[in-house]
PyMOL Python script that loads the backbone (N, CA, C, O; Angstrom):
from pymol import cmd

cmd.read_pdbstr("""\
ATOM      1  N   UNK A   1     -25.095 145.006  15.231  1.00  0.00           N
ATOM      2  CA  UNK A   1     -26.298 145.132  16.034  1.00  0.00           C
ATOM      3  C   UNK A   1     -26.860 143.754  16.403  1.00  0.00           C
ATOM      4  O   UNK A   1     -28.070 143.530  16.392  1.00  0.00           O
ATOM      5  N   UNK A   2     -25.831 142.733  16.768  1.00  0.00           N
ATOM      6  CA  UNK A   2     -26.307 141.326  17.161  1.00  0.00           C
ATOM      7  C   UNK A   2     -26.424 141.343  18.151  1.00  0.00           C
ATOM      8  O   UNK A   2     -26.867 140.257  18.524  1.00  0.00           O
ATOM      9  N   UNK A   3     -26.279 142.000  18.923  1.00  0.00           N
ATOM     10  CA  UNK A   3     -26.176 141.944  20.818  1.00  0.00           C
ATOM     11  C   UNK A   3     -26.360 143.316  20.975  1.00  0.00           C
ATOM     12  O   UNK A   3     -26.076 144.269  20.251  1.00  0.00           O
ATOM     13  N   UNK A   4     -27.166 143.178  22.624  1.00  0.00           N
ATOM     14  CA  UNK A   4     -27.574 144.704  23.188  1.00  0.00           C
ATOM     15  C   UNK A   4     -26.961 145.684  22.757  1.00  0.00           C
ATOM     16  O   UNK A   4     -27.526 146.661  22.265  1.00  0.00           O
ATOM     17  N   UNK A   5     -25.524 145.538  22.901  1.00  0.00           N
ATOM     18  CA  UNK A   5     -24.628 147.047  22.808  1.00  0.00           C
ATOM     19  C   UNK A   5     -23.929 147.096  21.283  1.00  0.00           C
ATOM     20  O   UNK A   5     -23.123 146.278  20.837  1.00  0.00           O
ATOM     21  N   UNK A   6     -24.391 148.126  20.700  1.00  0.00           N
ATOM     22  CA  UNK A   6     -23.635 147.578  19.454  1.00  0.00           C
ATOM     23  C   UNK A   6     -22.184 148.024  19.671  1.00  0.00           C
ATOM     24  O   UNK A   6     -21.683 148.720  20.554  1.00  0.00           O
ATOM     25  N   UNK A   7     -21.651 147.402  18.579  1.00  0.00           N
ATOM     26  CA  UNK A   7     -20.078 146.880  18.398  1.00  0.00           C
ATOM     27  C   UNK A   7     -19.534 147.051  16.867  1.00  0.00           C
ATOM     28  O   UNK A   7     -20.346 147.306  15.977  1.00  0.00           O
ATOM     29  N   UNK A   8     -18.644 146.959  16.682  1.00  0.00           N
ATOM     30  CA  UNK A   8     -18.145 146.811  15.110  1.00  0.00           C
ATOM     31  C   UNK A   8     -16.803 146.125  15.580  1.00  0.00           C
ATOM     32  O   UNK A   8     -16.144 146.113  16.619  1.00  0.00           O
ATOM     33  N   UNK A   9     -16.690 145.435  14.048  1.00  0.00           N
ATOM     34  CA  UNK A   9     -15.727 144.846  14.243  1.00  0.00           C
ATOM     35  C   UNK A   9     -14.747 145.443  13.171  1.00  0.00           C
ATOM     36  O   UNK A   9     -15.174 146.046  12.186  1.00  0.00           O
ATOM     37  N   UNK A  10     -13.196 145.211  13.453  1.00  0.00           N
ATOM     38  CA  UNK A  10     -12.226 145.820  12.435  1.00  0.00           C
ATOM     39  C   UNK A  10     -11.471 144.666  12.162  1.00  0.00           C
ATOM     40  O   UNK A  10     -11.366 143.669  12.877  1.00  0.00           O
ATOM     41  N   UNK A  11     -10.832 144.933  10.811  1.00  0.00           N
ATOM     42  CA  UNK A  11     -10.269 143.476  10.368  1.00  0.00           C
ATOM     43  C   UNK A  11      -8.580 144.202   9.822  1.00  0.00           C
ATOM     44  O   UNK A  11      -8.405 144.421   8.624  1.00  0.00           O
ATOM     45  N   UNK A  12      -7.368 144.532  10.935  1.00  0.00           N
ATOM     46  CA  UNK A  12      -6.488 145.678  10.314  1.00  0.00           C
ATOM     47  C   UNK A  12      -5.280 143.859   9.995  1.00  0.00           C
ATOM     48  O   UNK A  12      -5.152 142.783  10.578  1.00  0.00           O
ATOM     49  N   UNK A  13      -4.605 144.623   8.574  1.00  0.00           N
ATOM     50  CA  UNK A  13      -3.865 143.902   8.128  1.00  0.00           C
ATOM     51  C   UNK A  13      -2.746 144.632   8.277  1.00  0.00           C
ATOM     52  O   UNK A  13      -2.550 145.462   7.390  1.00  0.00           O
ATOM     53  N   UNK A  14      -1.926 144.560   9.177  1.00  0.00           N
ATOM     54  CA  UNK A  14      -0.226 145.397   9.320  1.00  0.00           C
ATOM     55  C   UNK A  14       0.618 144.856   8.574  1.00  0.00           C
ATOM     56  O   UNK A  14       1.211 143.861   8.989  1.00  0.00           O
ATOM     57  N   UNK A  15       0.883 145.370   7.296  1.00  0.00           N
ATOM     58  CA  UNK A  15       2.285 145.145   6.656  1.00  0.00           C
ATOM     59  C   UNK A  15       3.572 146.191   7.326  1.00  0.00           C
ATOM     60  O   UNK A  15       3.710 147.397   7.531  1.00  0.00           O
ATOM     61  N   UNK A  16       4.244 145.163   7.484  1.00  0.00           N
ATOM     62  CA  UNK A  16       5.752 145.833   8.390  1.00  0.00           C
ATOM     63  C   UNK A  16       6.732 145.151   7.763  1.00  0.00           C
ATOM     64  O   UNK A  16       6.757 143.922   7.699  1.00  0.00           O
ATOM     65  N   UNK A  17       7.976 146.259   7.046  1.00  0.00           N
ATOM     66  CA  UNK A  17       9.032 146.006   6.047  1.00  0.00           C
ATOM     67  C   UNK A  17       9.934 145.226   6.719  1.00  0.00           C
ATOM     68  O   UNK A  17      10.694 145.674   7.577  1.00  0.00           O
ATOM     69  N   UNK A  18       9.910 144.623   6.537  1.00  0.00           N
ATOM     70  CA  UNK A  18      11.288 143.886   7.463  1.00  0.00           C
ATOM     71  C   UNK A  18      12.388 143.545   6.019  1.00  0.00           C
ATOM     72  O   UNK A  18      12.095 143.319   4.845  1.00  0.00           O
ATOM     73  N   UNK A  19      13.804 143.633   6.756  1.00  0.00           N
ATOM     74  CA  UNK A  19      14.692 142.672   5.914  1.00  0.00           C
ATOM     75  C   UNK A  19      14.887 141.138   5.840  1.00  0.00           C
ATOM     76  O   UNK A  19      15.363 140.430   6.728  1.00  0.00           O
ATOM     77  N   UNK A  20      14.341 140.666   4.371  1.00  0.00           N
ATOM     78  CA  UNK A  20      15.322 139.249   4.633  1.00  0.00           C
ATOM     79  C   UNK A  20      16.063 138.671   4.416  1.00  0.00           C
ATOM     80  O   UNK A  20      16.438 138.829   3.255  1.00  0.00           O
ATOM     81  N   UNK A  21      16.593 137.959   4.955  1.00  0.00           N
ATOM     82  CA  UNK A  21      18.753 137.527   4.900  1.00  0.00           C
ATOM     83  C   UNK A  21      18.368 136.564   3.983  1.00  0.00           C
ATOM     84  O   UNK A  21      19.376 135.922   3.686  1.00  0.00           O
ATOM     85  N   UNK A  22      17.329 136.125   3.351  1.00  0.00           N
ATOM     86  CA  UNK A  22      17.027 135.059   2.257  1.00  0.00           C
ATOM     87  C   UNK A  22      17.116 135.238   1.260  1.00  0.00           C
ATOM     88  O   UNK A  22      17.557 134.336   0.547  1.00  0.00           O
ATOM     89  N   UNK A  23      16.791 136.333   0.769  1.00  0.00           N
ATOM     90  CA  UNK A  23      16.774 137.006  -0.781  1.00  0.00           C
ATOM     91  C   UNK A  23      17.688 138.533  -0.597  1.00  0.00           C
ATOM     92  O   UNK A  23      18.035 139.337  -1.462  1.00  0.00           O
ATOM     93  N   UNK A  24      17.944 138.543   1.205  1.00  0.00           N
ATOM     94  CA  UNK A  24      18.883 140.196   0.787  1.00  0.00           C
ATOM     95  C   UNK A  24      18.328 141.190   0.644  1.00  0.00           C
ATOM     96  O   UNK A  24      19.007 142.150   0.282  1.00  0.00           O
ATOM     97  N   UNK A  25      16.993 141.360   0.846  1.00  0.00           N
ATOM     98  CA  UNK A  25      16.382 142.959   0.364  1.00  0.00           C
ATOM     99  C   UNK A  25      15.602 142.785   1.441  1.00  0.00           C
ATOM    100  O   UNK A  25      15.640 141.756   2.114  1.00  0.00           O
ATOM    101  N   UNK A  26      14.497 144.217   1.794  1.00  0.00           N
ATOM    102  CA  UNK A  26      13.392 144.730   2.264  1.00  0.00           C
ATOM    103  C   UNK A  26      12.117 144.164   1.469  1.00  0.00           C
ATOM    104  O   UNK A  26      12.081 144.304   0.247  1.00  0.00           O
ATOM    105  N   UNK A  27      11.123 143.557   2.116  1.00  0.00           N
ATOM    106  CA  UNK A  27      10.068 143.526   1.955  1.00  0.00           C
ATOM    107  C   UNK A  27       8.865 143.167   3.006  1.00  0.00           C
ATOM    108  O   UNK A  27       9.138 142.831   4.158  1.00  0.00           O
ATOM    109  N   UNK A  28       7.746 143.242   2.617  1.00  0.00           N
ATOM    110  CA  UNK A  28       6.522 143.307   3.042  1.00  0.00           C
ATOM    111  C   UNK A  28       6.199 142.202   3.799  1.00  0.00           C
ATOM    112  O   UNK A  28       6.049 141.209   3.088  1.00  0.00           O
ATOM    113  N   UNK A  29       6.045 142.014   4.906  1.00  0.00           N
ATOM    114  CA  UNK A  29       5.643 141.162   5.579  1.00  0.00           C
ATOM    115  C   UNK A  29       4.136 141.519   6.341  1.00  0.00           C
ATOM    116  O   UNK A  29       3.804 142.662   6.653  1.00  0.00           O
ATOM    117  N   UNK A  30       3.247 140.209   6.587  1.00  0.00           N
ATOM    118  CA  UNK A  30       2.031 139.806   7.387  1.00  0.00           C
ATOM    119  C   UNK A  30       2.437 139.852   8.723  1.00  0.00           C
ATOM    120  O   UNK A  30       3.120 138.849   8.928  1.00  0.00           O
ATOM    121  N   UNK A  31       2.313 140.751  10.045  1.00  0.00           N
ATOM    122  CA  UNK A  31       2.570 140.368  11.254  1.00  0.00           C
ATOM    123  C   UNK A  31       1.902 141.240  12.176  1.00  0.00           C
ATOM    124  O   UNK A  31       2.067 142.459  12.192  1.00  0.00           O
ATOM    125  N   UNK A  32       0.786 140.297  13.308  1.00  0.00           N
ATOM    126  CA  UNK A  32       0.121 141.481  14.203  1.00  0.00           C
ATOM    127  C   UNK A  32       1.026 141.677  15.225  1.00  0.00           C
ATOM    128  O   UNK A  32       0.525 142.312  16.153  1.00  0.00           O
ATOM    129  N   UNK A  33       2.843 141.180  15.487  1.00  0.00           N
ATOM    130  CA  UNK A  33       3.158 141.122  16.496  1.00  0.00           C
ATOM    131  C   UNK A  33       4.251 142.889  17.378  1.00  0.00           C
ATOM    132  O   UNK A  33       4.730 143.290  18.438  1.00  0.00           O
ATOM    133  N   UNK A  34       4.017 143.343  15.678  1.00  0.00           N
ATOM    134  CA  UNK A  34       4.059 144.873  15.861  1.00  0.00           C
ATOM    135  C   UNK A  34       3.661 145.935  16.156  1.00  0.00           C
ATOM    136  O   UNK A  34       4.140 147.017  16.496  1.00  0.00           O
ATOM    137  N   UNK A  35       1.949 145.166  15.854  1.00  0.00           N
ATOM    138  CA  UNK A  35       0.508 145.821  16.168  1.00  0.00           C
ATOM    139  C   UNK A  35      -0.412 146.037  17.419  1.00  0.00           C
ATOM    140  O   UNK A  35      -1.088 146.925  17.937  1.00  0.00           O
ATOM    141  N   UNK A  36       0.038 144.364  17.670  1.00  0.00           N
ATOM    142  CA  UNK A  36      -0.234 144.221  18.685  1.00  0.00           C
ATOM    143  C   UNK A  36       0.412 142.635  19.762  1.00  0.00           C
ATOM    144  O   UNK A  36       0.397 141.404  19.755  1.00  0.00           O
ATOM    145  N   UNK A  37       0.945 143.897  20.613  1.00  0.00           N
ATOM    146  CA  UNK A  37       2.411 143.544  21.043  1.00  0.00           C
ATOM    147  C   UNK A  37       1.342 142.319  22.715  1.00  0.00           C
ATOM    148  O   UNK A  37       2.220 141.745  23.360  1.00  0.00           O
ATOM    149  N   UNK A  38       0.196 142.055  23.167  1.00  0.00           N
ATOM    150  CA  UNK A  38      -0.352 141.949  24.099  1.00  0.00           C
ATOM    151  C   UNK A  38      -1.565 141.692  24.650  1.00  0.00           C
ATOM    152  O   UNK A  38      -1.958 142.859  24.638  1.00  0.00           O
ATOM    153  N   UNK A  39      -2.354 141.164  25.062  1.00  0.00           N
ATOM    154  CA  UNK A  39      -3.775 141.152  25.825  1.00  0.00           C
ATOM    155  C   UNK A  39      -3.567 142.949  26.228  1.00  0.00           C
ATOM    156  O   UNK A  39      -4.334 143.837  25.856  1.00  0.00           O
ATOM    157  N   UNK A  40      -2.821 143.058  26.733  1.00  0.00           N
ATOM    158  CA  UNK A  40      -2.911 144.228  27.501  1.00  0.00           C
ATOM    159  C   UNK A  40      -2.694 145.449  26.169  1.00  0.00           C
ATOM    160  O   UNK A  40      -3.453 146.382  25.908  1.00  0.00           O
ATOM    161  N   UNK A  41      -2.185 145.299  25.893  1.00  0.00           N
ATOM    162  CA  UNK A  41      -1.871 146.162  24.685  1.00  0.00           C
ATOM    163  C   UNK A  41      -2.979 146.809  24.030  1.00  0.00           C
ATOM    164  O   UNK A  41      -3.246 148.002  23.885  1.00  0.00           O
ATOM    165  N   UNK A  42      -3.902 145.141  23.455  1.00  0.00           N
ATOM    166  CA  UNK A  42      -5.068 145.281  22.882  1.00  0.00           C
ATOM    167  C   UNK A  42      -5.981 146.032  23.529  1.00  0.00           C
ATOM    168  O   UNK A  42      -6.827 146.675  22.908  1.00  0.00           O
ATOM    169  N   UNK A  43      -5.915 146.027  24.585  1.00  0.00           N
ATOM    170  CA  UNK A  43      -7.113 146.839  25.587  1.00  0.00           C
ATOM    171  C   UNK A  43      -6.652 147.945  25.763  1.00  0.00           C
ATOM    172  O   UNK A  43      -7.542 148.771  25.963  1.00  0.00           O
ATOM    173  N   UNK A  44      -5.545 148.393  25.782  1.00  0.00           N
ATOM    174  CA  UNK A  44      -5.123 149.954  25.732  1.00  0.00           C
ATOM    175  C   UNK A  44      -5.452 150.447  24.251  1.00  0.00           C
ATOM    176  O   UNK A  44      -5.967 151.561  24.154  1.00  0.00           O
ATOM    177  N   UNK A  45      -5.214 149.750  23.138  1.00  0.00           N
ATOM    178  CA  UNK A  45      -6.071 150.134  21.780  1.00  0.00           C
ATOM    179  C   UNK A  45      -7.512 150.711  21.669  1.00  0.00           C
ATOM    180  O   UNK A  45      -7.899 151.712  21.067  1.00  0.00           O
ATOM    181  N   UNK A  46      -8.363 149.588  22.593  1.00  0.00           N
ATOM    182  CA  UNK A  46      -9.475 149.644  22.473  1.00  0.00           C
ATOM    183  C   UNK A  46      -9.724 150.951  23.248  1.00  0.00           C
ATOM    184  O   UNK A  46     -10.479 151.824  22.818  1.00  0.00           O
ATOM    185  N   UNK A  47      -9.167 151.028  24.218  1.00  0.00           N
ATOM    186  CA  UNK A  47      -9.475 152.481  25.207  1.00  0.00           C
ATOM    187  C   UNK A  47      -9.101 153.736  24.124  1.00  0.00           C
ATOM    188  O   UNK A  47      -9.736 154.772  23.928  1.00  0.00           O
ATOM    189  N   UNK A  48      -8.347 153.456  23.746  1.00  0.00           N
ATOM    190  CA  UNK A  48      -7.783 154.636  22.820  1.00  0.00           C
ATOM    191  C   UNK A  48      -8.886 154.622  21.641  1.00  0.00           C
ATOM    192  O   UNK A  48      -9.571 155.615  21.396  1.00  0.00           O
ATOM    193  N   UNK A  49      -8.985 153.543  21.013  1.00  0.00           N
ATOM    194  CA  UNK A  49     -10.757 154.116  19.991  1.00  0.00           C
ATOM    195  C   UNK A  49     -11.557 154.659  20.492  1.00  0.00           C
ATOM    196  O   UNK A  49     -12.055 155.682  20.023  1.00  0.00           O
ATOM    197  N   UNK A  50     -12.079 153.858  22.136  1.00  0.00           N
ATOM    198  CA  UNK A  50     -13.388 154.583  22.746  1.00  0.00           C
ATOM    199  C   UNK A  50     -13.206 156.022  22.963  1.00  0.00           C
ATOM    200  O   UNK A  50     -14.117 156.843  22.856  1.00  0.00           O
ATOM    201  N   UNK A  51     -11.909 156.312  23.294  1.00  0.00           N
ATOM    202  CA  UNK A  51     -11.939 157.508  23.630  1.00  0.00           C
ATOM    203  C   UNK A  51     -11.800 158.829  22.624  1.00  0.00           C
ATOM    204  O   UNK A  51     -12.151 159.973  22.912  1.00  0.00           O
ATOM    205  N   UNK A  52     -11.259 158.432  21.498  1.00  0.00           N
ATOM    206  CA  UNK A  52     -11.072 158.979  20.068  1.00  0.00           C
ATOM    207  C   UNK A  52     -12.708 159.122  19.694  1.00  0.00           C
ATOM    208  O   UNK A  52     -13.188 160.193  19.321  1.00  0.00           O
ATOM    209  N   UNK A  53     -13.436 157.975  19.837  1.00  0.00           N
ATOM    210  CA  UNK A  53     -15.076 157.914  19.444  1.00  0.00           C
ATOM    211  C   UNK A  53     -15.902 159.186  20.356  1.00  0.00           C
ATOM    212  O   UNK A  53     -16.759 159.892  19.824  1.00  0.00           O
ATOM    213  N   UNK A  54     -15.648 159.276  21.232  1.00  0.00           N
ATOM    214  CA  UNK A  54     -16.288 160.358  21.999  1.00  0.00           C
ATOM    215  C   UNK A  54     -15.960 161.437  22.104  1.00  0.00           C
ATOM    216  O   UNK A  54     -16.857 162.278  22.173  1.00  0.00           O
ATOM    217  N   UNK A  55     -15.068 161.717  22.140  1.00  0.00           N
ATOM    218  CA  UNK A  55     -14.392 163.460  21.669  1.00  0.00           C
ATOM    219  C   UNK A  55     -14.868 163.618  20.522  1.00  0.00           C
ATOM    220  O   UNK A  55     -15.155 164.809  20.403  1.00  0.00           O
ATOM    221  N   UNK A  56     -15.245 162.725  19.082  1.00  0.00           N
ATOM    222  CA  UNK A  56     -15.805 162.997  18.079  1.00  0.00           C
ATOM    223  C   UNK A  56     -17.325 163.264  18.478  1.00  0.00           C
ATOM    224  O   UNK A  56     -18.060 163.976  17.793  1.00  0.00           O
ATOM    225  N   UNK A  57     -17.718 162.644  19.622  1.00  0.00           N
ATOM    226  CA  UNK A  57     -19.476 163.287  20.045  1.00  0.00           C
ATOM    227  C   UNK A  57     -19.935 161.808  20.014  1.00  0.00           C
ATOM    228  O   UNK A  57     -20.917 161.591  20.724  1.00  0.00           O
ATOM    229  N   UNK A  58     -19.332 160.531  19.207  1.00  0.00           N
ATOM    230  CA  UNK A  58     -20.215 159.261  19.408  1.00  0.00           C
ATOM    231  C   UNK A  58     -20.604 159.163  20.479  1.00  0.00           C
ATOM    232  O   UNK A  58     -19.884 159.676  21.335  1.00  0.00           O
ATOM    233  N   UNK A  59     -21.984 158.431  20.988  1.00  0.00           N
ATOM    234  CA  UNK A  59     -22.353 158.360  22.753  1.00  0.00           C
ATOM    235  C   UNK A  59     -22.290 156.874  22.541  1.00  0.00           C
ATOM    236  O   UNK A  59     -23.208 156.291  21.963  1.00  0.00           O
ATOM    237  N   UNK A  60     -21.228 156.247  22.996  1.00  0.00           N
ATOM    238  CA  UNK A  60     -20.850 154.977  22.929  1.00  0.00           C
ATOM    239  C   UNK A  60     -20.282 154.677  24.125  1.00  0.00           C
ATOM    240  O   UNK A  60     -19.397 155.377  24.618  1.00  0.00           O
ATOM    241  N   UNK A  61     -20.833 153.427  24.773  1.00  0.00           N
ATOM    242  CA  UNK A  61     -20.329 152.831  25.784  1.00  0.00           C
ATOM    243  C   UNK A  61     -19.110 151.951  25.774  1.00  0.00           C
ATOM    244  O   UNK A  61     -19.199 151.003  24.994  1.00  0.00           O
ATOM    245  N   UNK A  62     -17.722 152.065  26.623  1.00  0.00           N
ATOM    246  CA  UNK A  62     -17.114 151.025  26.508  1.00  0.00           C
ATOM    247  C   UNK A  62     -17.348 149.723  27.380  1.00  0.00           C
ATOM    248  O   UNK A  62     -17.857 149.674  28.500  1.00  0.00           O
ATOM    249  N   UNK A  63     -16.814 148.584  26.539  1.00  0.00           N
ATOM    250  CA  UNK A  63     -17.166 147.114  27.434  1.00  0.00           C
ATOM    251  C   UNK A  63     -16.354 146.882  28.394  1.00  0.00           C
ATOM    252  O   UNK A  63     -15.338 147.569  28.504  1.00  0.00           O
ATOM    253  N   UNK A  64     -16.684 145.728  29.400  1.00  0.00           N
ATOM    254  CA  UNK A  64     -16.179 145.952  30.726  1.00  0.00           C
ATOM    255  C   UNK A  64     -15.109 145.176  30.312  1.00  0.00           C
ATOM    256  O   UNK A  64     -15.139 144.395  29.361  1.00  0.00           O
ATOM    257  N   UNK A  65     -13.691 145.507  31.397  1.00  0.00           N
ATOM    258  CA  UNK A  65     -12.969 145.265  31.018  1.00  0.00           C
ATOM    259  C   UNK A  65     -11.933 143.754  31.981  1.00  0.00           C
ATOM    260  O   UNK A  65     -12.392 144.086  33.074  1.00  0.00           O
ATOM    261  N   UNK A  66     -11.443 143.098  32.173  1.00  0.00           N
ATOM    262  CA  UNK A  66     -11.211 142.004  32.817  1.00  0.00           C
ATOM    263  C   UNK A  66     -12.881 141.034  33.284  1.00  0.00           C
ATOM    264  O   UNK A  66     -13.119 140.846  34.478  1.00  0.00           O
ATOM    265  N   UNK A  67     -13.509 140.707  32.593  1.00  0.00           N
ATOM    266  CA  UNK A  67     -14.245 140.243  33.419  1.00  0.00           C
ATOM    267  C   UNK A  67     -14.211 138.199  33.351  1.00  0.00           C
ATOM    268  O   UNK A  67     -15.051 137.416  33.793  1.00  0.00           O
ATOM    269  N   UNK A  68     -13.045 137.942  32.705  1.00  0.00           N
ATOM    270  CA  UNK A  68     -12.795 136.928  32.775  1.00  0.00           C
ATOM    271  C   UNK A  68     -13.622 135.855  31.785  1.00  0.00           C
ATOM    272  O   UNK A  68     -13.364 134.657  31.668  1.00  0.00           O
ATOM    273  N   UNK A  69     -14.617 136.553  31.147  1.00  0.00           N
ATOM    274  CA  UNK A  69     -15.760 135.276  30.450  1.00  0.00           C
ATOM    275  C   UNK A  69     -14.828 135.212  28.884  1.00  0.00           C
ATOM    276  O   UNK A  69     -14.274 136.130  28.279  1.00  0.00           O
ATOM    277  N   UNK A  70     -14.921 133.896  28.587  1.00  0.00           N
ATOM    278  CA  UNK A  70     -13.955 133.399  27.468  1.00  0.00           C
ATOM    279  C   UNK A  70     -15.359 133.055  26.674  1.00  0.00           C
ATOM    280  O   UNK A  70     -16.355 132.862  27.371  1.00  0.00           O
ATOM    281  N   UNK A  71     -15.484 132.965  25.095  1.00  0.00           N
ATOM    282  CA  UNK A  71     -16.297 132.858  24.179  1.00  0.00           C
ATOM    283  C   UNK A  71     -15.804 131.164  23.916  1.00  0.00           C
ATOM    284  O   UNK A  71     -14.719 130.643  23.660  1.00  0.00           O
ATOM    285  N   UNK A  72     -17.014 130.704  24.099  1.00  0.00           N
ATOM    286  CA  UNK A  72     -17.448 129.227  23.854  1.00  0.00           C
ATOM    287  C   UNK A  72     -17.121 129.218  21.999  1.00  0.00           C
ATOM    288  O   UNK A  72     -17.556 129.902  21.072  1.00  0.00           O
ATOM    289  N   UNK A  73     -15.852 127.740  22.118  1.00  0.00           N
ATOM    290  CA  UNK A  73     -15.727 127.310  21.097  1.00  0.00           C
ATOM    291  C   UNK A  73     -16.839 126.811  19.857  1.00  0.00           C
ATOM    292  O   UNK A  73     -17.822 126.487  20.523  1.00  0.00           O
ATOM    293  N   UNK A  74     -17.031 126.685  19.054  1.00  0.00           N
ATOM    294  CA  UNK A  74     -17.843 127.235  17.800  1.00  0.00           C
ATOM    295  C   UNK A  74     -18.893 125.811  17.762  1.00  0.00           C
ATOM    296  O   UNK A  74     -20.104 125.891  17.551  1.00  0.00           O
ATOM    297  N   UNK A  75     -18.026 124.300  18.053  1.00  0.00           N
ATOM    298  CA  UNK A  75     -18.432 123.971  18.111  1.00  0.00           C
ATOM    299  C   UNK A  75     -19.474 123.469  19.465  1.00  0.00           C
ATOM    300  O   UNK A  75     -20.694 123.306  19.474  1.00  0.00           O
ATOM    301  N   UNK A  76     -18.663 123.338  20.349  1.00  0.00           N
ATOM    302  CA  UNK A  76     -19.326 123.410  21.745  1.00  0.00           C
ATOM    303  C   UNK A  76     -21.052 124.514  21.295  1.00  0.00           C
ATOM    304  O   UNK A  76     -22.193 124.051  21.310  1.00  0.00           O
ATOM    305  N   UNK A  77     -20.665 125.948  20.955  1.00  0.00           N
ATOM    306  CA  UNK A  77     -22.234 126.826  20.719  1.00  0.00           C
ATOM    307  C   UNK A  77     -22.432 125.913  20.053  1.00  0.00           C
ATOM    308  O   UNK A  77     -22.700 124.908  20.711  1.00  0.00           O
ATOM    309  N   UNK A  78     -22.427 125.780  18.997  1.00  0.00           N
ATOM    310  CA  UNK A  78     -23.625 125.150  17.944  1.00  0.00           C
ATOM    311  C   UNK A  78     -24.445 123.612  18.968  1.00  0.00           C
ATOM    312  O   UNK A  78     -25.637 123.321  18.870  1.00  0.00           O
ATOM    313  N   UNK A  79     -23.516 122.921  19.793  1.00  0.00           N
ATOM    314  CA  UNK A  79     -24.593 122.229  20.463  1.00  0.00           C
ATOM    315  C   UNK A  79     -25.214 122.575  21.043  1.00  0.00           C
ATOM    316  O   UNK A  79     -26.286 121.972  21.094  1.00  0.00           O
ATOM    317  N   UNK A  80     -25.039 123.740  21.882  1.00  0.00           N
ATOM    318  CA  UNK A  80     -25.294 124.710  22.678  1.00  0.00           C
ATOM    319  C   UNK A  80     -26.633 125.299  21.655  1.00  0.00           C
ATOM    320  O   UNK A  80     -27.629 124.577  21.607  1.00  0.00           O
ATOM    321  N   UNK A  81     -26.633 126.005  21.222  1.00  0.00           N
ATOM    322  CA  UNK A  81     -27.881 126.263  19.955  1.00  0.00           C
ATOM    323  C   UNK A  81     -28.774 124.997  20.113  1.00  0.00           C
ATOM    324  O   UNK A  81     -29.649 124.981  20.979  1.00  0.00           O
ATOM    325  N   UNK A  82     -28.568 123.954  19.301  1.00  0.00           N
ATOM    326  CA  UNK A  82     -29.198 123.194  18.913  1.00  0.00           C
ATOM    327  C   UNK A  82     -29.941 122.694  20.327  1.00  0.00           C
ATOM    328  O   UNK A  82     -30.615 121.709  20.023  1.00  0.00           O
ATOM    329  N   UNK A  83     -30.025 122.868  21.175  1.00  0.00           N
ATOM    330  CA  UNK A  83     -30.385 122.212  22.656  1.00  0.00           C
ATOM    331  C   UNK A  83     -30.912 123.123  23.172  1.00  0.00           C
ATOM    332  O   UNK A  83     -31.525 122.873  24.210  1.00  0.00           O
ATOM    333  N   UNK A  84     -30.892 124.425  22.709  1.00  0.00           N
ATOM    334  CA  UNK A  84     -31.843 125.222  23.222  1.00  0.00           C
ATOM    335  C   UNK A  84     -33.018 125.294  22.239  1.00  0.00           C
ATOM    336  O   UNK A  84     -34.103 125.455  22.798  1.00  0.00           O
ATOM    337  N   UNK A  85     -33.047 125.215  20.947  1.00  0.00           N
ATOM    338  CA  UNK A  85     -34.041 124.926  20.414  1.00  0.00           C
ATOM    339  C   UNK A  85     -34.980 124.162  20.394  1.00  0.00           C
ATOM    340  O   UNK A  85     -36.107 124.522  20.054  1.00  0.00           O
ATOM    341  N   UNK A  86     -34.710 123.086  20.719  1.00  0.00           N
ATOM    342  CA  UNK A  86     -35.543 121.677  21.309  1.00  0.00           C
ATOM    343  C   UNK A  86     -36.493 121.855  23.023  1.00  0.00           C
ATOM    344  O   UNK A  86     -37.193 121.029  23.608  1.00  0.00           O
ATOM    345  N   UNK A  87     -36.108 123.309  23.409  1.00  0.00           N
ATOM    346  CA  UNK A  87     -36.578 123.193  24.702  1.00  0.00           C
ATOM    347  C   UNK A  87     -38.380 124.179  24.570  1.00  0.00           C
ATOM    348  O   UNK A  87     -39.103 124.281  25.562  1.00  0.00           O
TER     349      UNK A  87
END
""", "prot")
cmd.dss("prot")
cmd.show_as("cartoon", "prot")
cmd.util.cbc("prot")
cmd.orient("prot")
């Protein structure tokens, strides 16, 4: 609830078995590249929650989608902050 529309955020950890020719067996690997295969991908995910959310009855808006605005690096905001405070 930090911004107008609320949001949640998800934090998914995909373990995917892969074999390795290093030790010879199956095991557990860290990788979102199974998960998520795309920019585009990701946004077909997200359509697929919104739309899973509302057949459940949530009245939730989805966010717009291509609109090109990139999130200002962390440090860049914080000067950004600090310079609006001074005004």
């Amino acid at each position: 609830m930090d911004e107008t529309t609320p949001h949640i955020q998800i934090v998914v950890v995909p373990l995917i078995k892969k074999f390795d020719k290093r030790v010879n067996r199956e095991k557990y690997c860290i990788t979102k590249k199974e998960y998520i295969k795309s920019s585009t991908h990701l946004s077909k995910l997200q359509d697929k929650f919104y739309e899973r959310l509302r057949n459940k009855g949530f009245e939730i808006e989805r966010g717009e989608k291509n609109t090109g605005i990139k999130n200002l690096p962390p440090k860049q905001l914080k000067v950004l902050l600090v310079c609006l405070k001074r005004i």
